[in-house]
C-alpha positions in Angstrom: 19.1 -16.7 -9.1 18.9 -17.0 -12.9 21.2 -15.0 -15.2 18.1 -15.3 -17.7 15.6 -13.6 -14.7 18.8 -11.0 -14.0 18.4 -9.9 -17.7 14.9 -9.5 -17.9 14.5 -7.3 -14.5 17.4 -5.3 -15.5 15.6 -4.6 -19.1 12.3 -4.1 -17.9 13.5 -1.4 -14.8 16.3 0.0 -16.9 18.9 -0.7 -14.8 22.5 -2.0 -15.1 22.2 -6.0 -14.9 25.5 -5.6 -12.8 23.8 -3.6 -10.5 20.1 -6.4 -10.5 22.1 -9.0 -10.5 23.9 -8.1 -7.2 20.9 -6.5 -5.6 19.8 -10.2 -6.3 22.2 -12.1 -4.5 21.9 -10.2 -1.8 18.5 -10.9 -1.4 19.2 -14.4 -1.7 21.6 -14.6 0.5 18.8 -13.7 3.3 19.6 -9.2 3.2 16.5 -6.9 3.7 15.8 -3.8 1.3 16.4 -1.1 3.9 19.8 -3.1 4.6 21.2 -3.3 1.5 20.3 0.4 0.4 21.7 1.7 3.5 24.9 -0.4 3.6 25.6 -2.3 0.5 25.8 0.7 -1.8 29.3 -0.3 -3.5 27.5 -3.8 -4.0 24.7 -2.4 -5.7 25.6 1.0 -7.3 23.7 3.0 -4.7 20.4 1.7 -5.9 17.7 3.0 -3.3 15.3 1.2 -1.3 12.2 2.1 -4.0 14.7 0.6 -6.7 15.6 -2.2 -4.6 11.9 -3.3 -3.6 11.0 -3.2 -7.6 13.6 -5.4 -8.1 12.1 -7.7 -6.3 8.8 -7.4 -7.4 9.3 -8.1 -11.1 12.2 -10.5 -10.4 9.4 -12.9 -7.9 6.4 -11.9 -10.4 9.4 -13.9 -13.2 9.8 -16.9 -11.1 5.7 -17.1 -10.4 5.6 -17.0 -14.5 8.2 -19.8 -14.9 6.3 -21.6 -11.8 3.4 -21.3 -14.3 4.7 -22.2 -17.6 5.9 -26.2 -15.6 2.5 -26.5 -14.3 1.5 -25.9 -18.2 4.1 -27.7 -19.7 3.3 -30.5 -17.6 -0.1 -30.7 -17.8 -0.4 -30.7 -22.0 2.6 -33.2 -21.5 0.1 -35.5 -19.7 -2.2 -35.2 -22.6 0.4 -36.7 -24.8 -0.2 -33.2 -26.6 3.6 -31.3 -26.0 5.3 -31.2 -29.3 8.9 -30.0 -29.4 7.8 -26.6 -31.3 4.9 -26.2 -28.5 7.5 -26.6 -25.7 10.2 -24.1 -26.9 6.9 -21.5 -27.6 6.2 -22.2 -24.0 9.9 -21.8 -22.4 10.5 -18.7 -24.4 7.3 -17.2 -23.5 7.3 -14.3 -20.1 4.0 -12.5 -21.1 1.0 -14.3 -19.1 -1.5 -13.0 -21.0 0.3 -14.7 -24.1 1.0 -17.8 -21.9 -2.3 -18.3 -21.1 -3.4 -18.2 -24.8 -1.1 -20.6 -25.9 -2.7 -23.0 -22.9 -6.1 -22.2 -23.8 -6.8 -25.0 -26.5 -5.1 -27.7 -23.8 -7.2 -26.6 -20.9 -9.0 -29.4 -19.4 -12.7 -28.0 -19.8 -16.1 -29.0 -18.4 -18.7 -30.1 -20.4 -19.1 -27.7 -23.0 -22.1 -27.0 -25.8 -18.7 -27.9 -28.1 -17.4 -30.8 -26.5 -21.0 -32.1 -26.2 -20.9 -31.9 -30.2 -17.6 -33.5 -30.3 -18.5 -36.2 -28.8 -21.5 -36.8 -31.2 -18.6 -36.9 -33.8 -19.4 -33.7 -35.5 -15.3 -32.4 -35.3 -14.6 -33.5 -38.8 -17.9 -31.9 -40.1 -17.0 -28.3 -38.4 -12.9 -28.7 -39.9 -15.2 -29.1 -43.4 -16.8 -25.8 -42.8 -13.7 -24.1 -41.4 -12.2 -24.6 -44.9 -15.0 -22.9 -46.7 -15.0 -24.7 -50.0 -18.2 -26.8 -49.6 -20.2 -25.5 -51.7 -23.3 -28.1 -50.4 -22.7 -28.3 -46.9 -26.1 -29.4 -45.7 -25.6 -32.3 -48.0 -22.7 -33.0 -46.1 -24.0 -32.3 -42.6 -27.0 -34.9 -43.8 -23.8 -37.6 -43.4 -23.5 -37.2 -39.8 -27.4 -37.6 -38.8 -27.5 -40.1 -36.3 -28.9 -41.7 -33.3 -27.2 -38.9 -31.2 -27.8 -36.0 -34.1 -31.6 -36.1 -35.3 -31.2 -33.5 -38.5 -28.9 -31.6 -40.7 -29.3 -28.4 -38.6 -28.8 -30.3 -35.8 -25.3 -31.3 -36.9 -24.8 -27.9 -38.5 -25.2 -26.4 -34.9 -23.3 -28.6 -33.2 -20.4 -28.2 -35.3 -20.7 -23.9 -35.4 -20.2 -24.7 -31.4 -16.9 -26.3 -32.1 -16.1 -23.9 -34.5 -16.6 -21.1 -32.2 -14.6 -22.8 -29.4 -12.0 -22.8 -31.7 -12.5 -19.5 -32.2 -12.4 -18.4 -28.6 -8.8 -20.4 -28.6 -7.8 -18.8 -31.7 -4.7 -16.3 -30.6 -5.1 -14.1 -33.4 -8.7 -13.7 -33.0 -8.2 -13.2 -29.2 -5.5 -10.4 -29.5 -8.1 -8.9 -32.5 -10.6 -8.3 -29.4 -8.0 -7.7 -27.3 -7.0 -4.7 -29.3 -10.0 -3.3 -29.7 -10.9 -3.2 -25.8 -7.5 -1.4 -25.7 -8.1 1.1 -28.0 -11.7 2.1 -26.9 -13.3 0.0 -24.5 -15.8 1.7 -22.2 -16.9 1.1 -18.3 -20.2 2.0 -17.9 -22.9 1.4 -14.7 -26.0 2.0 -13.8 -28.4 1.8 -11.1 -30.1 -1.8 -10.2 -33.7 -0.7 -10.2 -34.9 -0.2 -6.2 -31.8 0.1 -5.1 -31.6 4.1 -5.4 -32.3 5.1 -2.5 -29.8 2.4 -0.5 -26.8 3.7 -3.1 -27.6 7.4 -2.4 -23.7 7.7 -1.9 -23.2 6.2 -5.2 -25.7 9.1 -7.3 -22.2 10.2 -9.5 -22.8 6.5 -11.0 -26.0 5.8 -11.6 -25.9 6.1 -15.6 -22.2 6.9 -15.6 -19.7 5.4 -18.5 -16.6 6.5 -19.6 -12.8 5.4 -21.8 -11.8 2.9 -19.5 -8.1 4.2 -20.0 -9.4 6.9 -18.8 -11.2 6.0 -15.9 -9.4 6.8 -12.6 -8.3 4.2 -10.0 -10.5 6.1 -7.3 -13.7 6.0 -9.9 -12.6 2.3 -10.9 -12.6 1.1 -7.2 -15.7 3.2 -6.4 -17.7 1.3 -9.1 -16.5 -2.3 -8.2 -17.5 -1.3 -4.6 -20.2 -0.2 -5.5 -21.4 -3.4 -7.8 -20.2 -5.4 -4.7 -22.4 -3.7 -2.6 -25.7 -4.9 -5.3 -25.7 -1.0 -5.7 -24.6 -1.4 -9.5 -24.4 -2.9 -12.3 -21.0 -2.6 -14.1 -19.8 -3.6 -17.7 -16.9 -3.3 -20.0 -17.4 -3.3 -23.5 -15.9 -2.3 -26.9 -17.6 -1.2 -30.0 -19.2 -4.6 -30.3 -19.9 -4.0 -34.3 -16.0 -3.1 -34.9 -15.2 -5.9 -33.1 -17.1 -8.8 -35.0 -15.9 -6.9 -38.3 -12.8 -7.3 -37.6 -12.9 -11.0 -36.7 -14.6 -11.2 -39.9 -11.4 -9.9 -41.6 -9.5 -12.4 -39.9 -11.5 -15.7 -40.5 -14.3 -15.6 -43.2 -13.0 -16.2 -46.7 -15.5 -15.3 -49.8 -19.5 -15.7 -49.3 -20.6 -19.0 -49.7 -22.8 -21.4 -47.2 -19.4 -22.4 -45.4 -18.7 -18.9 -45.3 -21.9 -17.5 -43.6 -21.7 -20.3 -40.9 -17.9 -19.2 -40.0 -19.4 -15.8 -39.6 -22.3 -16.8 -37.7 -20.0 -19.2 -35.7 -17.7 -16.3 -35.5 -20.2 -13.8 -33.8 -21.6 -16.7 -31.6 -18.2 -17.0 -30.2 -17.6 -13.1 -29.9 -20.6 -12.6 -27.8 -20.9 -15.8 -25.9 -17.1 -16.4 -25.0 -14.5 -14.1 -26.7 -16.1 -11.0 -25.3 -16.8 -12.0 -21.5 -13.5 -13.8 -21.6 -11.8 -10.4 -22.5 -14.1 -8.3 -20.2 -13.0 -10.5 -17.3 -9.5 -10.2 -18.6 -9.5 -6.2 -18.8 -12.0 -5.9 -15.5 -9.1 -8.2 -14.0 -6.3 -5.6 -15.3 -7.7 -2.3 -14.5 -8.7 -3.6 -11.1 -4.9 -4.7 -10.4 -3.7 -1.3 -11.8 -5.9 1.1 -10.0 -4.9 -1.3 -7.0 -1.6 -0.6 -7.0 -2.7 2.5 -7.7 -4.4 3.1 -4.3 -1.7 1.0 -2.5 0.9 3.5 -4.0 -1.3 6.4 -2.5 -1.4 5.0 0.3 2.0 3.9 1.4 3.1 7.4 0.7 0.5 8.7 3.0 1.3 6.2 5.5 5.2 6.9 4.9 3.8 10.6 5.6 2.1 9.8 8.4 5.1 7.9 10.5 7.5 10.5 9.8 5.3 12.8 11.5 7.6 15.4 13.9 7.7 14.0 17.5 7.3 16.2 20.4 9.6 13.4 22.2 10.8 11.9 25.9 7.9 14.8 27.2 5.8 13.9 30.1 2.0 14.2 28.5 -1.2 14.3 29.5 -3.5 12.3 27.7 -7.1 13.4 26.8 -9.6 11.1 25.4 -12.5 13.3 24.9 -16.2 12.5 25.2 -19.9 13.7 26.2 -21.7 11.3 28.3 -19.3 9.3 29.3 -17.0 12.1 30.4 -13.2 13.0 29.2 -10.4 9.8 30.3 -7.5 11.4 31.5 -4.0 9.9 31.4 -0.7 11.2 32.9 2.5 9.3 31.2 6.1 9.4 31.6 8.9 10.6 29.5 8.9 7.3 28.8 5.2 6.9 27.8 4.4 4.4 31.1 1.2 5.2 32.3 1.2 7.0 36.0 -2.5 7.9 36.3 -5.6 7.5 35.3 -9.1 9.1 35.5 -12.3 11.0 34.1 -13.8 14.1 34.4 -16.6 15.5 33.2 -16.6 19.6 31.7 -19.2 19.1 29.1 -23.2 18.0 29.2 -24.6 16.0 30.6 -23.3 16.5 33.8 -21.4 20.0 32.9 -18.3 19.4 35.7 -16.6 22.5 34.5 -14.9 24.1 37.3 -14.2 20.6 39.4 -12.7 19.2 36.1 -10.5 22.5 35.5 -9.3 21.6 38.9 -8.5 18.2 38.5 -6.4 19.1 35.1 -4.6 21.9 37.2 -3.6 19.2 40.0 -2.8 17.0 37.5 -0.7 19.0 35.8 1.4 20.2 38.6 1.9 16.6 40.3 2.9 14.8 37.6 4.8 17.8 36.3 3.7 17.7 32.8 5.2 19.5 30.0 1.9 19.1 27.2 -1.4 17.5 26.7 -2.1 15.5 23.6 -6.3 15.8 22.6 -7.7 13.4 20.7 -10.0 14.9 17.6 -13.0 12.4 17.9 -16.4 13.0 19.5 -15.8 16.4 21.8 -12.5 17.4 20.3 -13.3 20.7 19.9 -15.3 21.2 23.2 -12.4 19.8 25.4 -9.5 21.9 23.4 -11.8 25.1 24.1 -12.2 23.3 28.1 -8.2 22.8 27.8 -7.4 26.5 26.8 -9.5 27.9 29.3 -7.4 26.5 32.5 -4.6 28.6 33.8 -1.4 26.3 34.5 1.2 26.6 37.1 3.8 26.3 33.9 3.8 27.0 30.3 1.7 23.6 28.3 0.8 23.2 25.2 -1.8 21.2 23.8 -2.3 19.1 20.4 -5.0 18.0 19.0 -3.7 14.6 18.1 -5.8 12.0 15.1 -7.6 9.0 17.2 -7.8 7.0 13.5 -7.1 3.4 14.6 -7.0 4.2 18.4 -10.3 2.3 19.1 -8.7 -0.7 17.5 -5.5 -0.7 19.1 -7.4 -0.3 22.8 -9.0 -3.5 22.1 -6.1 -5.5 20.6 -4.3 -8.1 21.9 -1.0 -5.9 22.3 -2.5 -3.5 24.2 -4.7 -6.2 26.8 -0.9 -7.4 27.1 0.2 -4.4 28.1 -2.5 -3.1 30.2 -4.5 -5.9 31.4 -6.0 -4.4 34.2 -7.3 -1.2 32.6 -10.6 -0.8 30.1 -10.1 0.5 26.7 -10.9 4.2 27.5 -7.5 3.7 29.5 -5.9 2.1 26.6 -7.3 4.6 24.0 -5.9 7.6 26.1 -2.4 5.5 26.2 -2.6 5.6 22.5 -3.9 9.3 22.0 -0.7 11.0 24.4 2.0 8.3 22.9 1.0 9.0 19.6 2.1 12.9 20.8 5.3 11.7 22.0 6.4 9.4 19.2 3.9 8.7 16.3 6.0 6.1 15.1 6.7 3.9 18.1 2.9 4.1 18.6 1.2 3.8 15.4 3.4 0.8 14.3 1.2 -1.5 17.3 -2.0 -0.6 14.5 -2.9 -2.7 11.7 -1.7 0.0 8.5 -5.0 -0.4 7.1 -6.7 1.2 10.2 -4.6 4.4 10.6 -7.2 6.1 8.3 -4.8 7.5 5.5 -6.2 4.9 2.7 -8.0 5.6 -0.3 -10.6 2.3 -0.6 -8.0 0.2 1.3 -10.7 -2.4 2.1 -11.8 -2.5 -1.7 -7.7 -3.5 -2.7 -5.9 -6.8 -3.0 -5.1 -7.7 0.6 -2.3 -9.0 0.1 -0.3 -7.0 -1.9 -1.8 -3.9 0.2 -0.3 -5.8 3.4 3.0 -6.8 2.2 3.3 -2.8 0.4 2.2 -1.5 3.7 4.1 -3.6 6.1 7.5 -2.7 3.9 6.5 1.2 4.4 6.8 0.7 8.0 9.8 -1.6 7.7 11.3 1.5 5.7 10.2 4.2 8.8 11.3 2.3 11.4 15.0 1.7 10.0 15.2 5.5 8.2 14.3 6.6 12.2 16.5 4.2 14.4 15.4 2.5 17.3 16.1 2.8 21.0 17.7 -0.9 22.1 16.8 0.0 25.6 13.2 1.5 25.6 11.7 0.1 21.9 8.1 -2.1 21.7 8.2 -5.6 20.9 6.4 -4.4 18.2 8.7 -1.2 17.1 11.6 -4.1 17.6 9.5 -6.5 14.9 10.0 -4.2 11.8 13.6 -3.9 13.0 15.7 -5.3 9.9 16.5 -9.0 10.3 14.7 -8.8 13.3 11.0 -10.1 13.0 8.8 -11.5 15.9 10.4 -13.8 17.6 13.7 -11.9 17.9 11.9 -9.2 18.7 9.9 -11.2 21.7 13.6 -12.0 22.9 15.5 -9.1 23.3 12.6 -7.4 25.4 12.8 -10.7 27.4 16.7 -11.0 27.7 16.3 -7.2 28.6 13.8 -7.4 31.2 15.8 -10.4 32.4 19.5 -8.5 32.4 18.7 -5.1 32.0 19.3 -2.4 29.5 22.2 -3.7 26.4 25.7 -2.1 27.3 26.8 -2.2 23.7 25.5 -3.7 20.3 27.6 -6.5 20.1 26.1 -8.0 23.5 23.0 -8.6 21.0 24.9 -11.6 20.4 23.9 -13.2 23.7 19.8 -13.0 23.0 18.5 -16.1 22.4 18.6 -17.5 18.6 20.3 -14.4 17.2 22.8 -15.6 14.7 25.7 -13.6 12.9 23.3 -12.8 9.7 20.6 -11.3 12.1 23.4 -9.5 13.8 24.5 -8.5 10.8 20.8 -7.0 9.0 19.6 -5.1 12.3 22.4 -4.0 14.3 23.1 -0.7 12.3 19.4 0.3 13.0 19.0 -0.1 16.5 20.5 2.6 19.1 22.0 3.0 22.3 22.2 6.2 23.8 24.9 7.0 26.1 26.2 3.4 25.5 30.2 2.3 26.1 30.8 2.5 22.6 29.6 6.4 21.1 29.4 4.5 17.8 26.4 2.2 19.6 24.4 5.8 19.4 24.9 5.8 15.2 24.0 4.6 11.9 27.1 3.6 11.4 27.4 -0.3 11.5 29.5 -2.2 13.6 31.1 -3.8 10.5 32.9 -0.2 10.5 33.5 0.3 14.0 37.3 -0.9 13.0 37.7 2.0 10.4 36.3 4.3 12.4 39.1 3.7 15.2 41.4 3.9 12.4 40.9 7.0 11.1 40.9 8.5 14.7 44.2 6.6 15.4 45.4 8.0 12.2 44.5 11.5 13.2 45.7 11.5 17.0 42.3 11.6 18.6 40.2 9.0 20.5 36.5 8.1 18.8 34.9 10.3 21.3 37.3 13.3 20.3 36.3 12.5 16.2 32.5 13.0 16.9 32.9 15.8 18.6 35.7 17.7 17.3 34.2 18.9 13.4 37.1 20.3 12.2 39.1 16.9 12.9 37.0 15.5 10.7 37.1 17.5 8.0 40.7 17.1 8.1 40.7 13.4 7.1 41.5 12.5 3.4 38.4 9.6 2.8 40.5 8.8 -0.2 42.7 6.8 1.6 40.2 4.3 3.4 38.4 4.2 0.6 38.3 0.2 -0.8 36.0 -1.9 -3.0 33.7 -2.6 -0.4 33.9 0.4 1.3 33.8 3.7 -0.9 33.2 7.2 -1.0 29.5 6.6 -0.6 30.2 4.6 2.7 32.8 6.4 3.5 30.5 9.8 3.5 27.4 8.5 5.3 30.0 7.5 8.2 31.0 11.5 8.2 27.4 12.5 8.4 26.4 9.9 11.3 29.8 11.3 13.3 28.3 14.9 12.6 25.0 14.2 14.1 25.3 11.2 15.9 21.8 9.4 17.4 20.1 12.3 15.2 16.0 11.6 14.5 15.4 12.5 10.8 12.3 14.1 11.6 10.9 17.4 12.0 10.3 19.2 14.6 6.1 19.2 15.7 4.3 22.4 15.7 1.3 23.7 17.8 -1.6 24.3 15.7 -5.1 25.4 16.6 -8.6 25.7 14.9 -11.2 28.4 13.7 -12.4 29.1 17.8 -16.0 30.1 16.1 -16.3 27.2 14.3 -17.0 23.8 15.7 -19.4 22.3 13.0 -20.9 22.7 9.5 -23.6 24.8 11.0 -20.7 27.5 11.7 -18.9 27.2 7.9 -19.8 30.0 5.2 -19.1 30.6 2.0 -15.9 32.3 1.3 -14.6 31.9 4.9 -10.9 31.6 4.9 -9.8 28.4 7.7 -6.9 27.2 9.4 -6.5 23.4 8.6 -4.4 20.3 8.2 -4.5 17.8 6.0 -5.5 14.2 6.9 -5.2 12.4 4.1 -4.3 12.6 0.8 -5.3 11.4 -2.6 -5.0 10.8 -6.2 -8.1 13.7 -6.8 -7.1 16.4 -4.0 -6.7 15.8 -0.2 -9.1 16.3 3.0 -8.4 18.8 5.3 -9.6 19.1 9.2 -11.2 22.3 9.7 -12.1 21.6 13.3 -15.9 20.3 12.4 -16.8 16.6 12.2 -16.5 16.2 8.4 -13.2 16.4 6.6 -13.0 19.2 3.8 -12.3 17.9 -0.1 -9.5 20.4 -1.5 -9.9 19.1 -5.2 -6.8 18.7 -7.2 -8.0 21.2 -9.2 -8.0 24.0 -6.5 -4.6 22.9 -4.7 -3.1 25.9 -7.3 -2.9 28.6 -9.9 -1.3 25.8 -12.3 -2.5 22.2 -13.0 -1.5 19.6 -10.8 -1.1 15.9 -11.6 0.0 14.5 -8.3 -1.3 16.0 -5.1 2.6 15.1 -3.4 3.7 17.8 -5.4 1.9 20.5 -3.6 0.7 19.4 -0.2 2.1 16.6 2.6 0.2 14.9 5.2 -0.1 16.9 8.4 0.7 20.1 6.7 -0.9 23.2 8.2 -3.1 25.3 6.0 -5.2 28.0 4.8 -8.1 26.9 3.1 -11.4 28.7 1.8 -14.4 27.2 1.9 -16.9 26.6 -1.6 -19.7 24.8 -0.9 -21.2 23.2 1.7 -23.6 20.5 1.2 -25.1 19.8 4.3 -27.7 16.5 2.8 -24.3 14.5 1.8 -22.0 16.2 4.3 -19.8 17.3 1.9 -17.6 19.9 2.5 -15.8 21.6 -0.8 -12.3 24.0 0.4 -9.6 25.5 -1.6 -6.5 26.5 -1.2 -6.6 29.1 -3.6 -6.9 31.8 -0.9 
């Protein structure tokens, strides 16, 4: 780690360099974000994970800079072309815009309309012009007429193309564009002729344009996917005439011959190289911001959406609802392991209503389950009606439970692992009644980008939206705690310090020896090390374990200080966690250290208080509109129970119980105006909406929650 890099991260996040430099070390040393926040807090200051993870992210986007500037320096060094002033503009520079300016003029190029005329030795004719003191410069240009350059206007071209390279490599005339796209460049689109009917979804952009710093990232990414698509043509562009005015500021000196060829040269390099250069540039930027943009949106949804309450260890009956092919049943465990499996068959075509009310009331009472978990595709709404209808031998509620990404997990390789004898209606159904019992432990076997919370995810760097996602349920999983004993491979993988492989080989040493007695007996699964130990053992649980402390967020590291400050007060462990008072008898002051402070100190108090506690909330039933089932049955003005499914940077859809989600614009989430969405509604939120419009053509569905 470099104290230089430590500077610049702690200047750009505003943060204590004590506090980035630390946070960086850690890193280094091999520590994972939700690690450090939780347990290092002395080390760092009590920086949070979201802290943390930018210092990361600016401190890597430094070293891919300096990565950058040795490729450069090495690569004009080659040309024999690195001066000593040149290499300390280079060292000192961080900005890659800037960077990349500076390496312009060195770039090896193809074969240019300017190198062309360099190479018929017109260079010393366009440095003549440059100067703008000839005052008989075709005279001149007559000099260089040659086998290679047949007349004066000949040579005079060739050397306005080197001049406007030049131009293009000119910093000062590349910031003066610059600027101006800044200040008031536009994005505009329109239709590519024929292709209006195809784009119908695309109608809002047809002749759109608008500030480009004001363009949303939801508008930005709908017009690139859009122009992907051949659906539209999109541009960037400044006020061109402004532009060329102002480079004539910069470069053109009186009015004579000389003169009017810089100009010329000048708007020849504007519209030919400076302008698309800078369009690519800005198209480049705004892309990249309204990226992160839509990664940020949806991380928090997805953060949201993991969090969801739990019903928990309940046995559940799975529904998997369909027409033709009838509803797959499943019966699970408290553990989720799949007991039974069929179909029946209460809706048309074959309209099995009474035999399939039987078959869930059998069901029902021989696997003795406690609720049924309905998945809101095709039939949802049919088979929560069928559901409701049956009279139980016990009091069971049903959910209606999102199917996003279930279709995808069925067919995975995960779940052909796990279920290799079954179809993927079976596997779907898996999913549906798990994702009841523990959305989390479920939802983390599913690629992130197919949960169905995204806003363009497809459209987004990959990359960035896979590493931004995958530390969201990194984040989850530790905030939560897993189960040592019961947890997925694939719950296991996002375990801090943990990854893959590890995760592969606890589940095997545990189906080998059975369930973990205790944390430390981690230590005896294949390839764990003390610094794995170390990162993942105060995230992972055992419940009624040999130590109580095996059942907490507190980490072993602690275990010692714990038995001290139970020694110190007479008790045993056990008796500290469960006697409150005891505990609020004990002066932290006195174990406090360096390494171990109040903040330490106090998250050990509120584990003992609530020891093996799940953060989340507790799940609610919910239940639609009965009369309505599709757009058919909405109205103007009717007031409808919803939830919200996903939200975004203009509003958030809500589920209304009909096939198409319902738009709640940010405009009518309240009496008051509302910049973020987050600051009104959550995901999963039940709500009363009223519906605005309907518009059945484009299936649009416009609600309010201005009741």
């Amino acid at each position: 780690m470099q104290p230089e890099l430590s500077k610049m991260v702690a200047a750009t996040l505003s943060i204590a360099e004590r506090q980035v430099a630390r946070t960086l070390d850690l890193l280094a040393e091999g520590a994972t974000i939700p690690f450090i926040s939780r347990y290092r807090k002395e080390m760092t200051g009590g920086l949070d994970e979201v802290q943390i993870g930018e210092i990361k992210r600016v401190y890597d986007k430094l070293v891919e800079t300096g990565k950058r500037k040795e490729t450069i320096l090495a690569s004009i060094e080659a040309q024999d072309k690195l001066t000593d002033e040149l290499k300390r503009r280079i060292v000192a520079c961080w900005d890659a815009t800037e960077l990349e300016d500076i390496y312009l003029p060195y770039k090896p190029k193809r074969r240019t309309r300017a190198e062309i005329a360099r190479q018929k030795g017109l260079e010393p004719l366009a440095v003549i012009i440059a100067m703008q003191r000839e005052a008989h410069i075709r005279e001149v240009a007559g000099r260089y007429v040659n086998g290679q350059v047949k007349d004066a206007d000949e040579a005079l071209a060739g050397a306005s193309d080197i001049l406007a390279e030049q131009f293009n490599e000119n910093e000062r005339c590349r910031n003066a564009v610059r600027q101006q796209f800044r200040r008031g460049a536009v994005i505009s689109s329109k239709v590519v002729k024929g292709k209006e009917e195809e784009g119908a979804k695309y109608r809002d952009y047809f002749d759109f344009s608008e500030p480009l710093k004001r363009c949303s990232s939801h508008r930005l990414l709908a017009l690139r996917r859009g122009e992907a698509e051949g659906i539209l043509k999109v541009a960037i562009s400044p006020d061109d005439e402004t532009c060329v005015e102002n480079l004539n500021r910069l470069c053109v000196k009186g009015n004579g011959e000389c003169s009017k060829l810089v100009a010329s040269a000048l708007t020849d390099s504007y519209k030919r190289l400076i302008k698309p250069s800078i369009e690519t540039e800005f198209a480049a930027a705004s892309k990249q911001k309204a990226d992160d943009e839509a990664i940020r949106v949806f991380a928090q949804n997805l953060h949201q959406l993991l969090l969801a309450p739990p019903l928990g260890q309940k046995r559940v009956l799975g529904l998997d609802p369909g027409f033709r092919t009838g509803c797959k049943v499943v019966c699970l465990d408290a553990q989720g392991n799949l007991l039974h499996n069929e179909a029946v068959y209460p809706h048309p075509p074959r309209n099995e209503y009474a035999q399939a009310q039987r078959k869930l009331q059998k069901l029902v009472e021989q696997y003795d389950i406690q609720a049924i978990a309905i998945g809101n595709g095709t039939a949802s709404r049919e088979t929560e009606s069928f559901v409701q209808s049956v009279r139980f031998d016990r009091p069971v509620e049903a959910f209606v439970v999102s199917e996003d990404g279930a279709s995808i997990y069925s067919a995975s390789k995960i779940a052909r692992e796990e279920f290799p004898e079954y179809d993927v209606t079976v596997r779907g159904a898996v999913s549906i009644g798990r994702r009841l019992m523990d959305p989390l432990a479920e939802l983390v076997k599913i690629d992130p980008k197919s949960i169905g919370v995204g806003q363009y995810q497809h459209d987004v760097d990959q990359t960035k939206l896979r590493e931004t996602l995958n530390r969201t349920v990194e984040s989850c999983v530790n905030a939560v705690g897993v189960n040592l004993n019961t947890a997925s491979c694939q719950l296991l993988t996002y375990v801090s310090g943990l990854g893959p492989q590890l995760a592969q080989n606890i589940v095997d040493y545990r189906a080998e020896n059975g369930p973990f007695p205790t944390r430390r007996d981690l230590m005896k699964v294949k390839r764990m090390g003390a610094k794995a130990f170390e990162q993942c053992a105060g995230f992972l649980r055992i419940p009624g374990g040999e130590n109580p402390l095996d059942n907490t967020a507190v980490h072993p590291e602690r275990y010692a200080l714990v038995q001290r400050m139970a020694k110190d007060a007479g008790a045993s462990v056990e008796e500290l966690i469960r006697n409150k008072e005891l505990r609020r008898s004990i002066p932290l002051e006195q174990y406090a250290t360096e390494d171990c402070g109040l903040p330490t100190l106090n998250d050990i108090m509120s584990e003992l208080d609530k020891p093996g506690r799940d953060p989340r909330s507790k799940i609610k039933a919910f239940s639609f509109d009965p009369n309505v089932h599709t757009m058919d049955d909405l109205k103007e003005g009717m007031v409808l129970p919803g939830i919200i499914s996903n939200i975004t940077n203009f509003g958030c859809f809500v589920d209304i119980g009909v096939h198409e989600k319902g738009l709640v614009h940010i405009s009518q989430l309240a009496d008051r105006y509302v910049s973020d969405p987050n600051e009104v509604v959550s995901l999963h939120q039940q709500v009363n909406v009223r519906v605005l419009q309907v518009d059945k053509e484009r299936k649009r569905i416009a609600l309010s929650l201005k009741i």
